[in-house]
C-alpha positions as semicolon CSV with decimal commas, in nm:
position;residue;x (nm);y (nm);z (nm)
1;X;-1,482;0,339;-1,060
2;X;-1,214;0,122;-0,898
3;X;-1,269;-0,126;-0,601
4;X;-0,970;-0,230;-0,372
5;X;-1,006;-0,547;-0,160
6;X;-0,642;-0,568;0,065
7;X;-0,538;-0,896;0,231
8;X;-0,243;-0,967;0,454
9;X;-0,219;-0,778;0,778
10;X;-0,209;-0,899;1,138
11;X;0,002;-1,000;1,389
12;X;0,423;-1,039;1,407
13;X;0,671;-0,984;1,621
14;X;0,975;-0,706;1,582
15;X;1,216;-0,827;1,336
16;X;0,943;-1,043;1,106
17;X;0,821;-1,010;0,801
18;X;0,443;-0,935;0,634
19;X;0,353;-0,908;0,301
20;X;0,028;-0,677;0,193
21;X;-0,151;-0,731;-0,064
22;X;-0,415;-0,545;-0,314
23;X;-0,635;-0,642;-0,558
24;X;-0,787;-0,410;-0,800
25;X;-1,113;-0,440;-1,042
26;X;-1,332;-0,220;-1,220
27;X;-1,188;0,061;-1,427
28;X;-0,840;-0,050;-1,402
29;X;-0,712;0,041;-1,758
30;X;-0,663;0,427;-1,660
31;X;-0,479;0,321;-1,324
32;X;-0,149;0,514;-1,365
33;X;-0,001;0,443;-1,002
34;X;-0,058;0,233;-0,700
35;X;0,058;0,207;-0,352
36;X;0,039;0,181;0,022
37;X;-0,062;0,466;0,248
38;X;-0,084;0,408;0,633
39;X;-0,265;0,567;0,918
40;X;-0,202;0,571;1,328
41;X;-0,482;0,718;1,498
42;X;-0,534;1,067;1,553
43;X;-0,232;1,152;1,258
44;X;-0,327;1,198;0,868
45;X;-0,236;0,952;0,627
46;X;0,095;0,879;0,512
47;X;0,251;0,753;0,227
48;X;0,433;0,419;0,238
49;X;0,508;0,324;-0,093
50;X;0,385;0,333;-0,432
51;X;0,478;0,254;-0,804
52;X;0,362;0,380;-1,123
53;X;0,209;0,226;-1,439
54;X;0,587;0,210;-1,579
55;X;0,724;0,095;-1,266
56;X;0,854;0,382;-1,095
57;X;0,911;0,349;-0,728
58;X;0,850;0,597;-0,422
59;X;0,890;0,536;-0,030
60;X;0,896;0,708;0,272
61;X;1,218;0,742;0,411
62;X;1,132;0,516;0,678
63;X;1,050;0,188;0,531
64;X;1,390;0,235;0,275
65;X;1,561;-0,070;0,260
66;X;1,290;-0,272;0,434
67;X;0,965;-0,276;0,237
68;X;0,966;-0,328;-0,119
69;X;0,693;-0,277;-0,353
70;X;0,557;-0,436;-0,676
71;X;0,293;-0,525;-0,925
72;X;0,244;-0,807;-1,090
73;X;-0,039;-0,686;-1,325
74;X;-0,199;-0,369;-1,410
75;X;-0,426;-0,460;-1,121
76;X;-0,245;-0,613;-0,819
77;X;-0,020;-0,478;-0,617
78;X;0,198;-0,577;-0,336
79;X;0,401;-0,506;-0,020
80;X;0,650;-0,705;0,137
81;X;0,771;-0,574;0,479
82;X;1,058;-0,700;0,631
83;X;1,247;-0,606;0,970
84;X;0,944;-0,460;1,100
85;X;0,946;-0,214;1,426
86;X;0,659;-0,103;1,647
87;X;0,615;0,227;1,506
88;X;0,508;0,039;1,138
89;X;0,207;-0,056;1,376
90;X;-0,075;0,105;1,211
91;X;-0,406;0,061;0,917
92;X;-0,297;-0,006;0,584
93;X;-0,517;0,116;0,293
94;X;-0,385;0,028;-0,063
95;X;-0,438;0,330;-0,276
96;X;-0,507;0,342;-0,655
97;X;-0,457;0,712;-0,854
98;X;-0,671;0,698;-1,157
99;X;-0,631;0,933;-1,419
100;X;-0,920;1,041;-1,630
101;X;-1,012;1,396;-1,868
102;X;-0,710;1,552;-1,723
103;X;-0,805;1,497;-1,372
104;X;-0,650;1,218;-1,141
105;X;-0,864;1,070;-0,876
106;X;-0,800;0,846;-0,531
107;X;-0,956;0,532;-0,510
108;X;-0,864;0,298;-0,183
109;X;-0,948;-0,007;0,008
110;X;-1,095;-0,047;0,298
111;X;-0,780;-0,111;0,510
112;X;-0,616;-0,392;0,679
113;X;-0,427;-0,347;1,037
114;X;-0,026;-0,430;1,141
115;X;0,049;-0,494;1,461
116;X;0,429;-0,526;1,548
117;X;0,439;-0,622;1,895
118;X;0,640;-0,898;2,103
């Protein structure tokens, strides 16, 4: 099992800057990627952002150039937004993919909330 515990959302204004981050423990040694999903209301979740073990990188094509992910360990990861709209208003869950007997499972954390309002 993997536990997630997320710190770093809340309140900023357009045009300011958040960083997100996650903090991983239990069986962390077969983590092979982590990243940010995020979640309006009513809508499924989306990918953000997310890196593998060997440092690979993946966004959605609306956070390029703005967010940047990273890891400092094999168990934290982090997400620093920058230039943030509105519409990046939503619940952030850090994910964890853990891969185990040939079969990858989805760990994640309980969510923290953005809010990008003036």
């Amino acid at each position: 099992q993997v536990q997630l515990v997320e710190s770093g959302g809340g309140l900023v204004q357009p045009g300011g800057s958040l960083r997100l981050s996650c903090q991983a423990s239990g069986s962390i040694f077969s983590i092979i990627s982590m990243g940010w999903y995020r979640q309006a209301p009513g809508k499924q979740r989306e990918l953000v952002a997310s890196i593998t073990s060997g440092g690979f990188t993946n966004y959605a094509d609306s956070v390029k150039g703005r967010f940047a992910i990273s890891r400092d360990n094999a168990k934290a990861v982090d997400l620093q937004m920058n230039s943030l709209k509105p519409e990046d208003s939503d619940i952030y869950y850090c994910n964890a993919k853990r891969y185990r007997l040939g079969q990858t499972y989805d760990y994640w954390g309980q969510g923290t909330q953005v809010t990008v309002s003036s």
